[in-house]
C-alpha positions in Angstrom: 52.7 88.5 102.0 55.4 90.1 99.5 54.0 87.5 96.9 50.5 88.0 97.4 51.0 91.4 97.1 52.7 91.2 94.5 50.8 88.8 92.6 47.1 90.6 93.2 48.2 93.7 91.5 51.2 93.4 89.2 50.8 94.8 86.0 51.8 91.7 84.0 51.5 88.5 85.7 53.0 86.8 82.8 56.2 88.4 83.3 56.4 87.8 87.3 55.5 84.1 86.9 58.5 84.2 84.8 60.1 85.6 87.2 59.1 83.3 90.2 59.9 80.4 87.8 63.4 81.5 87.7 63.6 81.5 91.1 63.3 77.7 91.2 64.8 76.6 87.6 67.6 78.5 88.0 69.0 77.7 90.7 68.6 73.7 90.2 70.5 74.4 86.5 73.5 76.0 87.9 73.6 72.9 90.2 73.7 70.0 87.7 75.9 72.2 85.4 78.3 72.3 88.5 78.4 68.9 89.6 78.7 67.5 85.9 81.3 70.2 85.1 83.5 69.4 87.9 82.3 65.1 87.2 83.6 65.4 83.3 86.6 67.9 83.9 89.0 65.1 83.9 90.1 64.1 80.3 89.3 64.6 76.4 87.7 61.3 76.9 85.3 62.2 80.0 85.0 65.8 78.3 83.4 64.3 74.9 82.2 60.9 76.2 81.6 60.9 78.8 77.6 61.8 80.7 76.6 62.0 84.4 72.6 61.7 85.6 73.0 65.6 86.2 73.7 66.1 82.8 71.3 64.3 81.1 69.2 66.2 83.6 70.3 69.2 82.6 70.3 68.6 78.8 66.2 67.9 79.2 65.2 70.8 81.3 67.1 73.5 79.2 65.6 72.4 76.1 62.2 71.0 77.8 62.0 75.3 78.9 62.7 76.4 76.1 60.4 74.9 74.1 57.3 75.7 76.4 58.7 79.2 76.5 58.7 80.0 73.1 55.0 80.6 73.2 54.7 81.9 76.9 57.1 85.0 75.6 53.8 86.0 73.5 51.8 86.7 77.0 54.6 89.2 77.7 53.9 92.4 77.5 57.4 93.6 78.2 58.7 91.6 75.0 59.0 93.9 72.0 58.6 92.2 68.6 61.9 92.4 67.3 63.3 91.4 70.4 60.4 88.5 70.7 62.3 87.4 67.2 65.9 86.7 68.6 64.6 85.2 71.8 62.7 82.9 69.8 66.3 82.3 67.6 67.8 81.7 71.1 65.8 79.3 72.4 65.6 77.3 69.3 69.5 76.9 69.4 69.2 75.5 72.9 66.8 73.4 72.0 68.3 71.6 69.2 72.3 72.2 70.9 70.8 70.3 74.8 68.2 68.1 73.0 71.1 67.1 71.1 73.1 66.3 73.1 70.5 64.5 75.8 69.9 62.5 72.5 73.3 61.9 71.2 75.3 61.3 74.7 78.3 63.9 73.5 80.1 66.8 74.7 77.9 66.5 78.1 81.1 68.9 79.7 81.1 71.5 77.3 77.1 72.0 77.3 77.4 71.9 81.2 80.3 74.5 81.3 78.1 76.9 79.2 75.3 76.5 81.3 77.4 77.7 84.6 76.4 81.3 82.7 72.4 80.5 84.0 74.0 81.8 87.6 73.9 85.7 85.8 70.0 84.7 86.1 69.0 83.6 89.3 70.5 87.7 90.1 68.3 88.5 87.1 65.1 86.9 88.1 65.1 88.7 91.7 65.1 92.4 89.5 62.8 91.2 87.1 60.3 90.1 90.3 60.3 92.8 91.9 60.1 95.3 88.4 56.9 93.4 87.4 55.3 93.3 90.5 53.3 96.5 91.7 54.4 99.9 93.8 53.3 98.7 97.4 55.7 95.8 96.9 58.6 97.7 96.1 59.4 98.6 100.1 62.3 100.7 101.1 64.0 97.8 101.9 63.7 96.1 99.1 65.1 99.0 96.2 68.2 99.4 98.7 68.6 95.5 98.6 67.8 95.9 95.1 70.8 97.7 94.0 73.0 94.3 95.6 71.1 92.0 93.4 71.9 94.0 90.5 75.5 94.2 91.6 75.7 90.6 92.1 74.3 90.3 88.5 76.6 92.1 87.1 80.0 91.1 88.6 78.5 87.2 87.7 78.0 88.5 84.0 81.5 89.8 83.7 83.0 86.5 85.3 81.1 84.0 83.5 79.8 85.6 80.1 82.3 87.7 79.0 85.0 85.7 80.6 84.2 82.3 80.8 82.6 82.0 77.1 86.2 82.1 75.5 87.7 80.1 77.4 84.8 77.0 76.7 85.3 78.0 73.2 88.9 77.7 73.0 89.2 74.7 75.0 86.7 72.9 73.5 88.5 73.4 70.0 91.6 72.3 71.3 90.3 69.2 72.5 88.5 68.2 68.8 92.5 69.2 67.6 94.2 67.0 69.7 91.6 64.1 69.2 92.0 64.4 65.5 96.0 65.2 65.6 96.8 62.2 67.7 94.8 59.7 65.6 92.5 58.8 68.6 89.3 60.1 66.6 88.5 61.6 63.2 85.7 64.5 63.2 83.2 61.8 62.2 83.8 60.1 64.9 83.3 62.8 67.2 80.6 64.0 65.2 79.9 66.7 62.4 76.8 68.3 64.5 78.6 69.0 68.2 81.9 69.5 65.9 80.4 72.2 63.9 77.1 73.0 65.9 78.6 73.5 69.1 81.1 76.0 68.8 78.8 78.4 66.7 75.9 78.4 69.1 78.6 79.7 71.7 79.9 82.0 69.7 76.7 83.3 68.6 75.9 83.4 72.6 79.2 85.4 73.6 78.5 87.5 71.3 74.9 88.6 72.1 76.7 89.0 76.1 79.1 91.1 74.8 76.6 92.9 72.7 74.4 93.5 76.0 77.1 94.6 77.8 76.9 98.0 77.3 73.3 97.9 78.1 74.0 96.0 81.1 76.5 98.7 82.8 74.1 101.3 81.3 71.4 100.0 83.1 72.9 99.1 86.4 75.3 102.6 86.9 74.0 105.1 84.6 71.4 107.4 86.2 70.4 108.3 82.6 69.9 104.8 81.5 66.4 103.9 79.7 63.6 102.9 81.5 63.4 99.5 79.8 66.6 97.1 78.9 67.0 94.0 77.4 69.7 91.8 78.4 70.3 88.9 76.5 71.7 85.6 78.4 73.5 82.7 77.8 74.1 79.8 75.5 72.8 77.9 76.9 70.4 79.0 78.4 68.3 81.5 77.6 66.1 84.2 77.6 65.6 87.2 80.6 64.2 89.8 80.1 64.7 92.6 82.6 63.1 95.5 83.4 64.8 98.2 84.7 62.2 100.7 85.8 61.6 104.4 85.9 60.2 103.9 89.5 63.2 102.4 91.0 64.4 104.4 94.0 67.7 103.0 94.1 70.8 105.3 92.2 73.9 104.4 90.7 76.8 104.1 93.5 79.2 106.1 92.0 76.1 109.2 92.5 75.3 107.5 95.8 79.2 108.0 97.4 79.4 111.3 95.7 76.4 112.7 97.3 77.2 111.0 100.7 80.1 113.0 100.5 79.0 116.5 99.4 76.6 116.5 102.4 78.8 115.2 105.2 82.0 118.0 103.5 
C-alpha cells in the first residue's frame, strides 16, 4: 500500500522510479563487487588478470545503467542543469572505465573494489523514495526510521568513499610498480588505458566524495541545511541524487538529545 500510495500521487514519478530501481540494482552490485573482490584479492596476478562471472557481470550492468540513464536524468525534475552536466561526465567515465574493462578482461579487482562504494546507495535510494513520493506516505514512522537510513548512509560514505578510495588508489599503483620493477610486465603489457584510465577516473571520483562531503553532513545534521542537496557517488558507479526535503519531520540528533534533555531537567 506504501507503494501505491506513493506512486499515485508523487510529484515526480521519474525520480521515485529511480528510486525503486535502486532498490533492486543496488543491492545485486554491492554483491558481485563482493564476491569478485574477495575472489581476485589474492595476487598481482589475480588482481590484474584475473575475471570471475560476477565481475563480468558487474562490468555490464554498471555501464549497461549508465548508458540508459543518461537520458532518463532529463525526465528529472530534481536535476538542475549544471548538475545534469557532471552526472552526464560521470556516467560517461563508468561507461567507458566498466565497458572496458568487461571488454578488455583487466583489472576486474580494482573495478570491483570501487564498486563496494554502490553500498552508500542502497541507504541513498530509501531517502530519495520516500522524498519523491507524496505527504500521506511520509508516516510517523517512517521520518523517525528515516533519520537511521540517513545515518547508515552516512557512516557507509565515510568508510567506503572517503576512506576506502585511497587506499584502491594507492594499491592499485603499487601493484603496476611492482609489475614493472620486477620485470614481470612492462605498462604495455598491462595496458596504457587501465594503466592511465583507471587511476584518474578514481581520482576524479574521490574527489567529487570528498567534495560532497560537506554537503553530506550538512544535510544529514544541520537543521539549517538547504532544502535540496546533491550528493555525488562513486566511481564507479554513479549518479544519486537526493532530496533532502523541507517537509521532513525528522531533526538532527545532536538537537534531538539536547531537547530530550532540556525537557526532562
Amino acid at each position: 500500500w506504501i507503494l501505491a500510495g506513493a506512486w499515485a500521487k508523487a510529484p515526480c514519478r521519474a525520480a521515485l522510479g529511480d528510486a525503486l530501481f535502486g532498490f533492486i540494482f543496488y543491492p545485486c552490485t554491492v554483491m558481485l563487487a563482493c564476491d569478485s573482490s574477495w575472489q581476485l584479492l589474492d595476487t598481482r596476478e589475480t588482481r590484474w588478470r584475473g575475471t570471475t562471472s560476477s565481475s563480468q557481470i558487474l562490468g555490464a550492468l554498471l555501464a549497461g545503467r549508465m548508458l540508459v540513464h543518461i537520458p532518463y536524468m532529463f525526465l528529472k525534475r530534481s536535476n538542475s542543469g549544471g548538475m545534469r552536466k557532471v552526472y552526464i561526465v560521470h556516467h560517461l567515465i563508468v561507461i567507458l572505465v566498466y565497458g572496458g574493462g568487461a571488454l578488455r578482461q583487466r583489472a576486474h579487482f580494482w573495478g570491483s573494489a570501487a564498486a563496494l562504494c554502490e553500498m552508500t546507495n542502497v541507504f541513498l535510494c530509501v531517502t530519495e523514495y520516500y522524498e519523491a513520493a507524496n505527504e500521506n506516505v511520509q508516516s510517523k514512522f517512517v521520518c523517525r526510521s528515516r533519520y537511521v537510513i540517513r545515518l547508515a548512509f552516512g557512516l557507509s560514505y565515510v568508510i567506503l568513499r572517503l576512506g576506502l578510495f585511497p587506499f584502491i588508489i594507492i594499491g592499485f599503483l603499487n601493484d603496476v610498480s611492482r609489475f614493472i620493477v620486477s620485470g614481470e610486465a612492462s605498462i604495455f603489457e598491462l595496458g596504457l588505458f587501465e594503466v592511465f584510465l583507471y587511476p584518474i577516473a578514481m581520482l576524479a571520483v574521490f574527489s567529487m566524495s570528498v567534495y560532497w562531503a560537506k554537503a553530506a553532513y550538512l544535510a544529514f545534521f544541520e537543521e539549517d541545511a538547504p532544502s535540496t542537496t546533491h550528493l555525488a557517488t562513486s566511481a564507479t558507479n554513479a549518479e544519486v541524487l537526493t532530496v533532502i526535503s523541507e517537509k521532513s519531520k525528522i531533526r538532527p540528533v545532536p538537537k534531538l538529545i539536547r531537547r530530550a534533555k532540556n525537557k526532562s531537567s
